[in-house]
PyMOL Python script that loads the backbone (N, CA, C, O; Angstrom):
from pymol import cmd

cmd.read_pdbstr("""\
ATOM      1  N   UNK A   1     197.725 -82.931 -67.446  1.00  0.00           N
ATOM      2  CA  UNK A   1     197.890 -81.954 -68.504  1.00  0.00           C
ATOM      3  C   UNK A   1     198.250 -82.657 -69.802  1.00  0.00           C
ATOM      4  O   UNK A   1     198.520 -83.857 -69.820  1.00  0.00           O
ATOM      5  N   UNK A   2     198.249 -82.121 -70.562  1.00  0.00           N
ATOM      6  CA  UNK A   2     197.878 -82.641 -72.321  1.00  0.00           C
ATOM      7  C   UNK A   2     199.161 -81.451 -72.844  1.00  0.00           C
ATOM      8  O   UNK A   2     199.521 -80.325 -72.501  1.00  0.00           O
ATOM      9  N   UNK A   3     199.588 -82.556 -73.947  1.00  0.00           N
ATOM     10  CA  UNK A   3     200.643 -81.489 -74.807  1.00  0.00           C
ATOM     11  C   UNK A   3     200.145 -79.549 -75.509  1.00  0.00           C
ATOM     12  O   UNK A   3     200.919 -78.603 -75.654  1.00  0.00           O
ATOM     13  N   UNK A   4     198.622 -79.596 -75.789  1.00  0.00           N
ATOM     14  CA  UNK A   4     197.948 -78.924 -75.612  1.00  0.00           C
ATOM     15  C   UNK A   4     198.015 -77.436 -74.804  1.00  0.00           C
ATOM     16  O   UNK A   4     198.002 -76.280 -75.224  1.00  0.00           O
ATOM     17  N   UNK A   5     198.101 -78.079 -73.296  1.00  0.00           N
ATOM     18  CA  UNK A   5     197.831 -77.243 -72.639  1.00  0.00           C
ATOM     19  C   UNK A   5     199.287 -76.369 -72.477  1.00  0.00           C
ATOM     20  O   UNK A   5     199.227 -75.158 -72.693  1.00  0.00           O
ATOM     21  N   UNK A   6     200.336 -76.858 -72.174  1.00  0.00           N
ATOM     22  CA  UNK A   6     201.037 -77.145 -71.786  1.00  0.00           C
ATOM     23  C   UNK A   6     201.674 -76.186 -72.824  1.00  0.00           C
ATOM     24  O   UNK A   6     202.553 -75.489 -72.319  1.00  0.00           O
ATOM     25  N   UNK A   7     201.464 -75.977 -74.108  1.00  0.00           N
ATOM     26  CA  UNK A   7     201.635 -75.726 -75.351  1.00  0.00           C
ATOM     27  C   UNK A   7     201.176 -73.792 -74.962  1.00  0.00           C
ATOM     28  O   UNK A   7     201.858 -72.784 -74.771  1.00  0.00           O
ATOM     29  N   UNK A   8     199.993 -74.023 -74.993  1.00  0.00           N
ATOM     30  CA  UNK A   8     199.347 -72.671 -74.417  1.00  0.00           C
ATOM     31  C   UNK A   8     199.895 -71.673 -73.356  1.00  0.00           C
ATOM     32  O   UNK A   8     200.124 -70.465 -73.424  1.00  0.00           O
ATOM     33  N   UNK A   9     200.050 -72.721 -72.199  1.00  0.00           N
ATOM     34  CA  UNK A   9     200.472 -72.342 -71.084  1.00  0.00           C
ATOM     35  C   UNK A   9     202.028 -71.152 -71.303  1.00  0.00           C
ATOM     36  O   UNK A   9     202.224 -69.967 -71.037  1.00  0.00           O
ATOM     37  N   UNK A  10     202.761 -72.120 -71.841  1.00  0.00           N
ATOM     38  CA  UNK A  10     204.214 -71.486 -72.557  1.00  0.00           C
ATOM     39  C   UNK A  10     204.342 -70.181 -73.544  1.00  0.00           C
ATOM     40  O   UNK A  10     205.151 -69.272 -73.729  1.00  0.00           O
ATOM     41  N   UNK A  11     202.869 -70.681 -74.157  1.00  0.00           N
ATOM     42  CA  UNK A  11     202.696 -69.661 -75.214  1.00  0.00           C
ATOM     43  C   UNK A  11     202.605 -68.330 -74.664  1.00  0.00           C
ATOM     44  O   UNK A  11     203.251 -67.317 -74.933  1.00  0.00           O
ATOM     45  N   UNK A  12     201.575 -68.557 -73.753  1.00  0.00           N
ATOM     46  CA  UNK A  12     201.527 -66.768 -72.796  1.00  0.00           C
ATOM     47  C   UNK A  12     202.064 -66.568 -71.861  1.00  0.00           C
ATOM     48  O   UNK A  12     201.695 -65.633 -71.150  1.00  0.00           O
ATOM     49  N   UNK A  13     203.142 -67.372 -71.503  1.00  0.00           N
ATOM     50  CA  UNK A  13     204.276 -66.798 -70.580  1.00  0.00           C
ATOM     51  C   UNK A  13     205.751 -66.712 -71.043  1.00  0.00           C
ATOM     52  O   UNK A  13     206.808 -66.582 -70.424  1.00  0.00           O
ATOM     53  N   UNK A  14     205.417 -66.841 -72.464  1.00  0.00           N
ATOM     54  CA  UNK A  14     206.794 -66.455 -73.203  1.00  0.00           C
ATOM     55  C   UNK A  14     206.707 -65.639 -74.231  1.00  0.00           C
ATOM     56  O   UNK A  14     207.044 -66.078 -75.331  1.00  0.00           O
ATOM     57  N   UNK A  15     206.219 -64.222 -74.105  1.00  0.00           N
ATOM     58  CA  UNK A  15     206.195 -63.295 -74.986  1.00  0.00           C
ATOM     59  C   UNK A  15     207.712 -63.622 -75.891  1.00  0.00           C
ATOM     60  O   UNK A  15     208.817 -63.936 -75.449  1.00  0.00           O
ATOM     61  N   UNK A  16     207.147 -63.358 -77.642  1.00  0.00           N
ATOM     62  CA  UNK A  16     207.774 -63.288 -78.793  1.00  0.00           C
ATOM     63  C   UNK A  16     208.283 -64.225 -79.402  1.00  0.00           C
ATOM     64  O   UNK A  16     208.860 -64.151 -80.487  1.00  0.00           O
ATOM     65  N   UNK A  17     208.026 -65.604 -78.456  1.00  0.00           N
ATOM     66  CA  UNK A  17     208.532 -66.844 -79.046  1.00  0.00           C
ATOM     67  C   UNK A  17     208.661 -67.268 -80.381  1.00  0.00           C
ATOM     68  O   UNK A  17     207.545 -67.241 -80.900  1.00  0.00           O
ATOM     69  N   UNK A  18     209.458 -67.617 -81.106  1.00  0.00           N
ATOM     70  CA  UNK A  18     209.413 -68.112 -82.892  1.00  0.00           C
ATOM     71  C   UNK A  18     208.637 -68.745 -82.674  1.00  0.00           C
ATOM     72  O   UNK A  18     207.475 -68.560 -83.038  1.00  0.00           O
ATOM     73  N   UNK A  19     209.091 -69.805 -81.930  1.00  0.00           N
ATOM     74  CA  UNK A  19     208.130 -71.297 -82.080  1.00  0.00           C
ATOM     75  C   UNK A  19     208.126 -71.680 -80.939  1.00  0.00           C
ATOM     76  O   UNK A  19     208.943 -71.225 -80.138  1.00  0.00           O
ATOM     77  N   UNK A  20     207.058 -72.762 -80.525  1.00  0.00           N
ATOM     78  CA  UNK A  20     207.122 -72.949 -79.812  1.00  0.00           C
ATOM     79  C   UNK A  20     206.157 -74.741 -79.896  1.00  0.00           C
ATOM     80  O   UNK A  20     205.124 -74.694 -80.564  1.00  0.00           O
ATOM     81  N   UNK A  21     206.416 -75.776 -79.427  1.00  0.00           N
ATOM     82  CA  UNK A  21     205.898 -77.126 -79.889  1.00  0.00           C
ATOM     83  C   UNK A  21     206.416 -77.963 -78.505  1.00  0.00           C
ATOM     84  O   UNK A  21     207.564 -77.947 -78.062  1.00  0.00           O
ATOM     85  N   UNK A  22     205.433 -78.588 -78.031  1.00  0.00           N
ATOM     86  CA  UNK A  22     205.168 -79.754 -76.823  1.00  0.00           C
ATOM     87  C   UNK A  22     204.848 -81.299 -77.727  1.00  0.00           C
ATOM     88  O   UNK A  22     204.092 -81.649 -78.633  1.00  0.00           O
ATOM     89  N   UNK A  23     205.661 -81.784 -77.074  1.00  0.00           N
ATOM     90  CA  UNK A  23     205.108 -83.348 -77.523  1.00  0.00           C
ATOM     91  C   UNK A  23     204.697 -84.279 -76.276  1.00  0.00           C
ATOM     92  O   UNK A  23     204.921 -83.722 -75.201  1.00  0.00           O
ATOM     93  N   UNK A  24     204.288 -85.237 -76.201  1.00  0.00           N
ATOM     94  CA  UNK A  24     204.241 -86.278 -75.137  1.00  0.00           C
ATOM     95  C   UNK A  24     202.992 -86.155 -74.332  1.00  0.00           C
ATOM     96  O   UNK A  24     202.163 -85.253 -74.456  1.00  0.00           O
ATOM     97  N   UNK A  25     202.939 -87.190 -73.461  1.00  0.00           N
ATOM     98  CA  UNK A  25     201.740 -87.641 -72.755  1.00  0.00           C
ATOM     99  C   UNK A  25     202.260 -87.996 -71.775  1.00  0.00           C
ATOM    100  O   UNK A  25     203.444 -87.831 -71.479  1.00  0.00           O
ATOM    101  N   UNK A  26     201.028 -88.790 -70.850  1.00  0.00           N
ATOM    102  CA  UNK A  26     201.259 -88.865 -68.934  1.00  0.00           C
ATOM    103  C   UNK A  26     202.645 -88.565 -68.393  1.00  0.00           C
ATOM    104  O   UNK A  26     203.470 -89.315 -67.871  1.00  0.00           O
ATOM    105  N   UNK A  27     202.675 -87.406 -68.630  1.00  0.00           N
ATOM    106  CA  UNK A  27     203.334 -86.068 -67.861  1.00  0.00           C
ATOM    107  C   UNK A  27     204.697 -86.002 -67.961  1.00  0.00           C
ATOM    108  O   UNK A  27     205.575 -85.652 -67.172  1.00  0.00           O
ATOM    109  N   UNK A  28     204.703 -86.510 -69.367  1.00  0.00           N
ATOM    110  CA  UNK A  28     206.694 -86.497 -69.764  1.00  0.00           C
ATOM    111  C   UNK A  28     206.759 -86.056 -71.583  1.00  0.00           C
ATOM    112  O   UNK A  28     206.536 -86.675 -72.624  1.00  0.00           O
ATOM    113  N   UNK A  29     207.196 -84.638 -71.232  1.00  0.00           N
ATOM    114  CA  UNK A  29     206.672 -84.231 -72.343  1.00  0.00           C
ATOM    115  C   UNK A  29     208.331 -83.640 -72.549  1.00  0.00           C
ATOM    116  O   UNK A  29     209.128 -83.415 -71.639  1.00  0.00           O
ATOM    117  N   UNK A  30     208.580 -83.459 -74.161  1.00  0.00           N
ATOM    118  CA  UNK A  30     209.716 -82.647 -75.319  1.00  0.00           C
ATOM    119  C   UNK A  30     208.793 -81.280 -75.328  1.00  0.00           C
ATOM    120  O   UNK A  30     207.586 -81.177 -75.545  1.00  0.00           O
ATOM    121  N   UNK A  31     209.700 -80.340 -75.041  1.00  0.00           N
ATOM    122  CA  UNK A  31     209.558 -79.111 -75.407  1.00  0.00           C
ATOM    123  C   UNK A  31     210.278 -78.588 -75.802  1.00  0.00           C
ATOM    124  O   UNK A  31     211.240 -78.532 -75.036  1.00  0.00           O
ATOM    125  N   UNK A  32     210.487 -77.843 -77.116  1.00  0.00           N
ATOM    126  CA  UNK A  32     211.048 -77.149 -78.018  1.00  0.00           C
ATOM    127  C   UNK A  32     210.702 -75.620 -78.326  1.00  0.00           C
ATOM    128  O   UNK A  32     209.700 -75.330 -78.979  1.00  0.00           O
ATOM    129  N   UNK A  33     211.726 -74.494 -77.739  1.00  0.00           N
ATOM    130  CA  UNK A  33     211.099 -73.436 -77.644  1.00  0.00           C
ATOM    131  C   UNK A  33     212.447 -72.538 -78.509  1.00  0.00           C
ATOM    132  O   UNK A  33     213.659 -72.640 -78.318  1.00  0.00           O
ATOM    133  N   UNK A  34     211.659 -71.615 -79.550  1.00  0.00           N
ATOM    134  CA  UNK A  34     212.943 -70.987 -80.394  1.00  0.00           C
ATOM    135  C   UNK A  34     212.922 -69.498 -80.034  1.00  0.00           C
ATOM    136  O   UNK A  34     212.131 -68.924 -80.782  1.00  0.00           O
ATOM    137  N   UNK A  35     213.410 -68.794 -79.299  1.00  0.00           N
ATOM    138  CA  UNK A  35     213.221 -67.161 -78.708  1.00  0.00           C
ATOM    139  C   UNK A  35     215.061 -66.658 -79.142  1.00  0.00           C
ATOM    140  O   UNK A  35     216.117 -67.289 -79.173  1.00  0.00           O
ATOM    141  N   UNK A  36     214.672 -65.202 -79.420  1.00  0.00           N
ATOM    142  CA  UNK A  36     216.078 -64.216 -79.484  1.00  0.00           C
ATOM    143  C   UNK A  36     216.352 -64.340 -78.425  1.00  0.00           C
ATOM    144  O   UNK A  36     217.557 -64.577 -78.345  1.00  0.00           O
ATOM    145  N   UNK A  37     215.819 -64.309 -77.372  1.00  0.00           N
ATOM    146  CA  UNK A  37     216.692 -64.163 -75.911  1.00  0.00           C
ATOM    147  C   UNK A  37     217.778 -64.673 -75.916  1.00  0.00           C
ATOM    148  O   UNK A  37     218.841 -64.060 -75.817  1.00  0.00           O
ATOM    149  N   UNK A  38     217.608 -66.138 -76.059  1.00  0.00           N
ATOM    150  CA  UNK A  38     218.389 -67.277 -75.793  1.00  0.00           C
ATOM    151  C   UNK A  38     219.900 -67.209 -76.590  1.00  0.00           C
ATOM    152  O   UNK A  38     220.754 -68.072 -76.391  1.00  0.00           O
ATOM    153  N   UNK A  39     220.107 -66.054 -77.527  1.00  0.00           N
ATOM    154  CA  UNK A  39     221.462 -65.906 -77.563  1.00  0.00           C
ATOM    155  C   UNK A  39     221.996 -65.342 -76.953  1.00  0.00           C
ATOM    156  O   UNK A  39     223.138 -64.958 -77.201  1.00  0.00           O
ATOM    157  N   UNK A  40     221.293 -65.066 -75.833  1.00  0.00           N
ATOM    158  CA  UNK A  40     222.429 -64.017 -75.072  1.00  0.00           C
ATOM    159  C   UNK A  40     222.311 -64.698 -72.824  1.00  0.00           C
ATOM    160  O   UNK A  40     222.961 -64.494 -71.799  1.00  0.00           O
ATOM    161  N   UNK A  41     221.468 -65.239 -73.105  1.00  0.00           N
ATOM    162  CA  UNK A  41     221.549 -66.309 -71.678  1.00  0.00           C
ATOM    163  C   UNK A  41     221.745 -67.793 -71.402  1.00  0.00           C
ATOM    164  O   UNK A  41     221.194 -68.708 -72.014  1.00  0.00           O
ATOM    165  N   UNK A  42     222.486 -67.887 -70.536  1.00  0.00           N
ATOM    166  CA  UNK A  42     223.199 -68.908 -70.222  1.00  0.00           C
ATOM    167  C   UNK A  42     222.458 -70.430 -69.697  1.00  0.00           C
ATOM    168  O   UNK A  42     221.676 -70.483 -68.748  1.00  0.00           O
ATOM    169  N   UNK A  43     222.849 -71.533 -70.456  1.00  0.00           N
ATOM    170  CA  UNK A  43     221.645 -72.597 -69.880  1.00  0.00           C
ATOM    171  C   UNK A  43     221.273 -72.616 -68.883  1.00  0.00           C
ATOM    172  O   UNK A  43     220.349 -73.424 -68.969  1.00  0.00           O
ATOM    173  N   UNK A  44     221.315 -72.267 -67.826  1.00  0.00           N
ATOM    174  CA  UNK A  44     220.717 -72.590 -66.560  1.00  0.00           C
ATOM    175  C   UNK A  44     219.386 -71.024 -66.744  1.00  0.00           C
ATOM    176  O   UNK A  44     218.199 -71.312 -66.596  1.00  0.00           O
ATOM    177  N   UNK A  45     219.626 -70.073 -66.939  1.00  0.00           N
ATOM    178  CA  UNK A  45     218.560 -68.763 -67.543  1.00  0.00           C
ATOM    179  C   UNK A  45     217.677 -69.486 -68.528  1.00  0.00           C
ATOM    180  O   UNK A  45     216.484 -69.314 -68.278  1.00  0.00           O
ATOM    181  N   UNK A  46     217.865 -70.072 -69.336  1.00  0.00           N
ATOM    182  CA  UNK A  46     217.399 -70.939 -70.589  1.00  0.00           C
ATOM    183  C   UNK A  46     216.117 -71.851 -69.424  1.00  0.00           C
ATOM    184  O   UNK A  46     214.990 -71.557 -69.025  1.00  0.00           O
ATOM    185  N   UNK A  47     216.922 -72.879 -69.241  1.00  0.00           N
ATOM    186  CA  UNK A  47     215.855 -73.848 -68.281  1.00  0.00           C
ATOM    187  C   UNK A  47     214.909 -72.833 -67.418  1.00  0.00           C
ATOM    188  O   UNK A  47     213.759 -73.145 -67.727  1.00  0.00           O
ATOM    189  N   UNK A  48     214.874 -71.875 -66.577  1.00  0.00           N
ATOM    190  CA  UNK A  48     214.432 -71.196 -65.529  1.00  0.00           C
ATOM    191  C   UNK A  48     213.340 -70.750 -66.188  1.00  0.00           C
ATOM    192  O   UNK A  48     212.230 -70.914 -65.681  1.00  0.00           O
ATOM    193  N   UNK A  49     213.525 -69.954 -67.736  1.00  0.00           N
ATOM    194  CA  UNK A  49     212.412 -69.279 -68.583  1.00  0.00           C
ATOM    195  C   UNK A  49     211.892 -70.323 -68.619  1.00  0.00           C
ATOM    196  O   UNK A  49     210.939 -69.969 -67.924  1.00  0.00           O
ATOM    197  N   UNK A  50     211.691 -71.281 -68.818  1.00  0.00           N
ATOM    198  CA  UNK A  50     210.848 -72.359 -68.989  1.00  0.00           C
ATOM    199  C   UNK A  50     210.162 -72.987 -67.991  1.00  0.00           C
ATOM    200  O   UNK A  50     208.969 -72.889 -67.703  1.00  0.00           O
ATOM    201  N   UNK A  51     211.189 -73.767 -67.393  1.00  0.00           N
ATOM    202  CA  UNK A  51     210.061 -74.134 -66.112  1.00  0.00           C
ATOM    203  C   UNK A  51     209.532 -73.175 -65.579  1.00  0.00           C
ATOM    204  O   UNK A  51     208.594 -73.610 -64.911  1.00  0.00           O
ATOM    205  N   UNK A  52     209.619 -71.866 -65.475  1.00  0.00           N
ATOM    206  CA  UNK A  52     208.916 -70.677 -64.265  1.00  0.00           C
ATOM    207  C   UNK A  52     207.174 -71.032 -64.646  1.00  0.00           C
ATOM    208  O   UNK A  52     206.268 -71.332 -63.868  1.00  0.00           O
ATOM    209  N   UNK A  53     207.152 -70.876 -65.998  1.00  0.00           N
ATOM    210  CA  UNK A  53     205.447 -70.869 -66.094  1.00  0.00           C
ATOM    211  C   UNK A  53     204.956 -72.471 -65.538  1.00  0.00           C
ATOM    212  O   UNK A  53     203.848 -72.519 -65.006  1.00  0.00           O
ATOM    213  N   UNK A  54     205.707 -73.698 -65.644  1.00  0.00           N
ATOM    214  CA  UNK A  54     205.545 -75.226 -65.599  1.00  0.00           C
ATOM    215  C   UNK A  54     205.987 -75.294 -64.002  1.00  0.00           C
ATOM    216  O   UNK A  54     206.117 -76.446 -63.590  1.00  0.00           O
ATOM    217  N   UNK A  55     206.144 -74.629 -63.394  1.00  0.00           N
ATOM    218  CA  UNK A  55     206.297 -74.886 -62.210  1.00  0.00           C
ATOM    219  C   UNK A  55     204.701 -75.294 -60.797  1.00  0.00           C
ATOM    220  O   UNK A  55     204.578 -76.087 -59.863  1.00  0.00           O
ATOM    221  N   UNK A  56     203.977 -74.413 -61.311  1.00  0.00           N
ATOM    222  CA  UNK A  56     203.156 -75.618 -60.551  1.00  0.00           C
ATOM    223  C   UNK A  56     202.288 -76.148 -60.748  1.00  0.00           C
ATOM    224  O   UNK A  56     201.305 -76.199 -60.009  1.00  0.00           O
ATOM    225  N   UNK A  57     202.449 -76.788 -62.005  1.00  0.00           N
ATOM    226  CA  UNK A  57     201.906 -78.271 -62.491  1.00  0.00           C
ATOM    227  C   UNK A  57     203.165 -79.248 -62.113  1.00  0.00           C
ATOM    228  O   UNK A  57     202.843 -80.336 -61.636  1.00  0.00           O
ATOM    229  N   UNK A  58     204.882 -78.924 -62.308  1.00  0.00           N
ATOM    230  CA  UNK A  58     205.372 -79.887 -61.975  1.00  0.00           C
ATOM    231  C   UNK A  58     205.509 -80.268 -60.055  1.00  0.00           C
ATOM    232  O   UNK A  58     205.956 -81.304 -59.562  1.00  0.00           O
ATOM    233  N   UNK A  59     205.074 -79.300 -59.467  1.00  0.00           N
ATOM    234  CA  UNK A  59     204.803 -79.035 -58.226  1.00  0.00           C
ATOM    235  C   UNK A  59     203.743 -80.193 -57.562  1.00  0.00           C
ATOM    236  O   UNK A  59     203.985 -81.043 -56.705  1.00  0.00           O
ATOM    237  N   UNK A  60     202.427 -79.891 -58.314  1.00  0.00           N
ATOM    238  CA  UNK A  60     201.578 -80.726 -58.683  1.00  0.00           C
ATOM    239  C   UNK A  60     201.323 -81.970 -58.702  1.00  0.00           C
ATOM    240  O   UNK A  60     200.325 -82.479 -58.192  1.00  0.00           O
ATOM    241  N   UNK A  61     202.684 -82.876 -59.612  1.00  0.00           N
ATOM    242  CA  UNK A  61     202.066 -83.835 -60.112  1.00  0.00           C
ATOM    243  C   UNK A  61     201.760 -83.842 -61.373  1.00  0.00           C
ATOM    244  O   UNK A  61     202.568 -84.608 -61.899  1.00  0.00           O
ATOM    245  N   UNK A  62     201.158 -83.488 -62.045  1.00  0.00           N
ATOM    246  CA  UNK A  62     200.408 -83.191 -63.627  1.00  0.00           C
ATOM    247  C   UNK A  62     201.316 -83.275 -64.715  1.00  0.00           C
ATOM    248  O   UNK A  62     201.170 -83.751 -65.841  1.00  0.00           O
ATOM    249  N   UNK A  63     202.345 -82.686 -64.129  1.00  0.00           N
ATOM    250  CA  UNK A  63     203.998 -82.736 -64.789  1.00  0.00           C
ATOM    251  C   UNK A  63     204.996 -83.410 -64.253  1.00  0.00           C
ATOM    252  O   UNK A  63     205.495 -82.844 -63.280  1.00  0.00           O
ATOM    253  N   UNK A  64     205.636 -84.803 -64.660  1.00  0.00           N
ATOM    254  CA  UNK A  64     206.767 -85.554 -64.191  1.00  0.00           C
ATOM    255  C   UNK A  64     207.954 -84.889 -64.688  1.00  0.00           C
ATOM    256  O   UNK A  64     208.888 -84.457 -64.012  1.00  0.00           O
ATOM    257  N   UNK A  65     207.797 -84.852 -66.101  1.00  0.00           N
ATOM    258  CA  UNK A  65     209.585 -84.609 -66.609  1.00  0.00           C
ATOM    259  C   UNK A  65     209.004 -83.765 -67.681  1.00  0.00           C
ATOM    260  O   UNK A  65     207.853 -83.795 -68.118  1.00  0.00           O
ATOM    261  N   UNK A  66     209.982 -83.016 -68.024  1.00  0.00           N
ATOM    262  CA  UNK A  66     210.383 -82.120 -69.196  1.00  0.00           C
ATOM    263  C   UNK A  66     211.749 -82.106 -69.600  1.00  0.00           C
ATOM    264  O   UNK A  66     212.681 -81.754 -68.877  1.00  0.00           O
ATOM    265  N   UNK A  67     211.853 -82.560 -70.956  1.00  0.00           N
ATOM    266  CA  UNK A  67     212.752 -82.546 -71.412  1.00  0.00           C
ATOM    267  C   UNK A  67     212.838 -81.385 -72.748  1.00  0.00           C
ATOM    268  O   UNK A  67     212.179 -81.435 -73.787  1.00  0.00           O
ATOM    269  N   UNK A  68     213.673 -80.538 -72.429  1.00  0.00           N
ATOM    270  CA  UNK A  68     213.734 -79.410 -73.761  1.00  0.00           C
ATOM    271  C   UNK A  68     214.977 -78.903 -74.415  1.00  0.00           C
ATOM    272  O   UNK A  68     216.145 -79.057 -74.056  1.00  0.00           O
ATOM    273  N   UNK A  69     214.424 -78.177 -75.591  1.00  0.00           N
ATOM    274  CA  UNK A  69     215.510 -77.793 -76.385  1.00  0.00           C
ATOM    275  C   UNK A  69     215.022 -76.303 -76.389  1.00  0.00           C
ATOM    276  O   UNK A  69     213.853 -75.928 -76.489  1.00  0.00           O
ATOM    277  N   UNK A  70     216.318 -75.408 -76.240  1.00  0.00           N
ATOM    278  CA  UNK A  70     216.280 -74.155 -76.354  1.00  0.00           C
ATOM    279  C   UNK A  70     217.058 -73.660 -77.345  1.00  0.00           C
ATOM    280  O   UNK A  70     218.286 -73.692 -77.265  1.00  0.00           O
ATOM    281  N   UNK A  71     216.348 -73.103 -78.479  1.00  0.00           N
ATOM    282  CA  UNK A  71     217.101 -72.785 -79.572  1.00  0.00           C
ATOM    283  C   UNK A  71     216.781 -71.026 -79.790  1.00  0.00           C
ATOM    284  O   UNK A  71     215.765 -70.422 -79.446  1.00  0.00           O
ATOM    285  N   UNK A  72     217.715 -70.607 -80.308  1.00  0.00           N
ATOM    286  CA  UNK A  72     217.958 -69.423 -81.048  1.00  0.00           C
ATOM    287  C   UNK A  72     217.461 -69.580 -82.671  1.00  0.00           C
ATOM    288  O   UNK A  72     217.511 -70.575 -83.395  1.00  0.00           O
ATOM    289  N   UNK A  73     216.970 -68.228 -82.954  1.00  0.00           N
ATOM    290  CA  UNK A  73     216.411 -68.255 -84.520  1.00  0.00           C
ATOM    291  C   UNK A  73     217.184 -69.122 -85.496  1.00  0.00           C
ATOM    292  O   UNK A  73     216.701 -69.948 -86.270  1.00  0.00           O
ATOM    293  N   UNK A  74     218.852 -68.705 -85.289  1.00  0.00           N
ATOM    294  CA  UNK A  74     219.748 -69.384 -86.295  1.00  0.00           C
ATOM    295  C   UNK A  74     219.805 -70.359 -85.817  1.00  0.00           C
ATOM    296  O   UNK A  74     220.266 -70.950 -86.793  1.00  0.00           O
ATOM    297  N   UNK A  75     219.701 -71.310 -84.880  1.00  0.00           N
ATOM    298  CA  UNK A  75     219.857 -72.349 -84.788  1.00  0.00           C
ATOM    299  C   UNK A  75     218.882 -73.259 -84.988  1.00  0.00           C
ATOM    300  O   UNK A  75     219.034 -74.451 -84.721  1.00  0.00           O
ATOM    301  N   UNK A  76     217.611 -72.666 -85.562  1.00  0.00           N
ATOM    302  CA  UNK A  76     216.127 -73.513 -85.476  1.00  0.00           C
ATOM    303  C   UNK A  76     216.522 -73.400 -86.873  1.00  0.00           C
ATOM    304  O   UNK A  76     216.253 -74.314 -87.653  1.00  0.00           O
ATOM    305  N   UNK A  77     217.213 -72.223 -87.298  1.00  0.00           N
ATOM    306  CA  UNK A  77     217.239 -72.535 -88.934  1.00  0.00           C
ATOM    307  C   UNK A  77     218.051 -73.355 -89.088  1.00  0.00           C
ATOM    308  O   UNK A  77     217.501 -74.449 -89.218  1.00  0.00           O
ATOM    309  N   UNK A  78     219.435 -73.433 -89.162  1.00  0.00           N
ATOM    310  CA  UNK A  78     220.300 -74.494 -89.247  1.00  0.00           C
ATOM    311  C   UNK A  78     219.342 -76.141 -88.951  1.00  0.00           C
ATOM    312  O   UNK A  78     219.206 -77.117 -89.688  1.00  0.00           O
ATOM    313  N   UNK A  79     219.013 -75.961 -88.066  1.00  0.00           N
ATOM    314  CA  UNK A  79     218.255 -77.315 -87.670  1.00  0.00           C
ATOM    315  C   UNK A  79     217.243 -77.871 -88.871  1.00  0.00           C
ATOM    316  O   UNK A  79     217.299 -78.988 -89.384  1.00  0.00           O
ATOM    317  N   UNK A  80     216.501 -77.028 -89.121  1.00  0.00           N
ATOM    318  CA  UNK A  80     215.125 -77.400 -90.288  1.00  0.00           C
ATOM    319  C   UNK A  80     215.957 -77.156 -91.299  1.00  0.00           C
ATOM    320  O   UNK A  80     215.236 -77.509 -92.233  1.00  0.00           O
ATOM    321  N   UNK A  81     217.328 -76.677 -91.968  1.00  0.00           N
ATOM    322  CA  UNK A  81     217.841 -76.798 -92.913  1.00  0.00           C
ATOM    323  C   UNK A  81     218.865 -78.422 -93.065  1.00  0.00           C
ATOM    324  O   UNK A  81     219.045 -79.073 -94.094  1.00  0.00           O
ATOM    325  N   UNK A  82     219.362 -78.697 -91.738  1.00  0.00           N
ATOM    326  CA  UNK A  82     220.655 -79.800 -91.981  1.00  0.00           C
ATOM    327  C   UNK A  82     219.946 -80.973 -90.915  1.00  0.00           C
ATOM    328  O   UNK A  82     220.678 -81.879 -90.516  1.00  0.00           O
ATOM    329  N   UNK A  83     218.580 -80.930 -90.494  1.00  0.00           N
ATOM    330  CA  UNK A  83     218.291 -81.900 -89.367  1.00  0.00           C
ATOM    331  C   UNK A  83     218.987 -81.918 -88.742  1.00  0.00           C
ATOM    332  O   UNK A  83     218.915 -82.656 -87.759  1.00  0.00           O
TER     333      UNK A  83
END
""", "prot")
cmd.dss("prot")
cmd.show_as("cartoon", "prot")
cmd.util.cbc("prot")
cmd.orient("prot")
């Protein structure tokens, strides 16, 4: 799988997402996903929304690692405002 897909994949299994951006190659990819939800569930709910759709590509093979950031609106702003 390709940052691409992977990109897509997230896209339609995460209705309302702000943003949403994959980086990386042979199967160790940054994912950065900005949703309202996420102020109100707890990291381990956070990770679960995510891997559920990546689960069987990382099942697979196709997917080694994911490493992500789960941000809230204000916090994607704060971020693109103070890096």
């Amino acid at each position: 799988m390709n940052a691409a897909e992977i990109q897509n994949l997230l896209s339609s299994a995460i209705a309302d997402a702000a943003h949403i951006a994959v980086e990386g190659d042979g199967g160790k990819f940054n994912v950065t996903i900005v949703h309202p939800a996420f102020e109100t569930l707890r990291p381990v709910a956070k990770q679960q929304m995510v891997y559920g759709p990546l689960q069987p590509h990382i099942a697979s093979g196709a997917i080694h690692a994911v490493s992500m950031r789960t941000l809230t609106p204000e916090e994607w702003r704060k971020m693109k405002l103070f890096g």
